[in-house]
N, C-alpha and C positions, 0 to 999 in steps of 0.2 A: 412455329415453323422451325423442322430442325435444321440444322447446320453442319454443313458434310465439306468433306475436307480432301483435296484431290492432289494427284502428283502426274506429270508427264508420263509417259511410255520411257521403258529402259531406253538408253541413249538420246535421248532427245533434251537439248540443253535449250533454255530461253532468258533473253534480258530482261525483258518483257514484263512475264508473270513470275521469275524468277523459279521458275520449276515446281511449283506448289502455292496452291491458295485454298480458304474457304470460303462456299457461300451456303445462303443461305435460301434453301426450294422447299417449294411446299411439297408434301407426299406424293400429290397426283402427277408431278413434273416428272416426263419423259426422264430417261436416264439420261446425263451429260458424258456424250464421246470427243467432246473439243472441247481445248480453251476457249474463253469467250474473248481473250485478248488478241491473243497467237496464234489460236485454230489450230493447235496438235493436237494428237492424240493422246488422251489422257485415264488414269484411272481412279476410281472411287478407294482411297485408304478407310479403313478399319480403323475408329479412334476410339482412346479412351471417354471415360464420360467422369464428375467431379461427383464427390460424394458428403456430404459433413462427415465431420471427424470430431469426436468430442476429445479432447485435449485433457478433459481431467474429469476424474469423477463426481459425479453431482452430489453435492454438500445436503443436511439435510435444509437450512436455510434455502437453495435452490430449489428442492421439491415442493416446499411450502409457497412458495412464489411463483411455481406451473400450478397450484390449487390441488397439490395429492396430500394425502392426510397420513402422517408418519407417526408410523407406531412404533413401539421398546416392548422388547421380551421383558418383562420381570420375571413369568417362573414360565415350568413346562407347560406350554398353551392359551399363558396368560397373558394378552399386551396391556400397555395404556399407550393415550397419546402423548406425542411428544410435545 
């Protein structure tokens, strides 16, 4: 179920919901035009989404450990394994 992340209408201040929440609706859910706390009017933000990030390049001890099989140039066309 994804998770969508909403903000009041310009000028509208709340203690409430504090001016911004997320929840979380299934696809087929109606669009939300009120908070469900406060009852304003409210709109759908545009969020980012997360992604992995590799932090450093993978060693060849790491590839031999995901099961890839690491070869070495010796000459022009020739590998062996590592």
């Amino acid at each position: 179920m994804p998770i969508y992340e909403y903000e009041l209408e310009e000028g509208q201040d709340c203690s409430v919901c504090g001016g911004n929440f997320t929840l979380r609706r299934p696809l087929s859910a109606k669009p939300l035009t009120q908070c469900p706390l406060c009852k304003k009017a409210v709109k759908k933000l545009i969020s980012g989404f997360s992604t992995p990030s590799i932090t450093k390049p993978l060693s060849i001890s790491d590839a031999k450990k995901a099961g890839f099989t690491v070869l070495k140039k010796t000459s022009k066309g020739e590998y062996e394994r590592q």
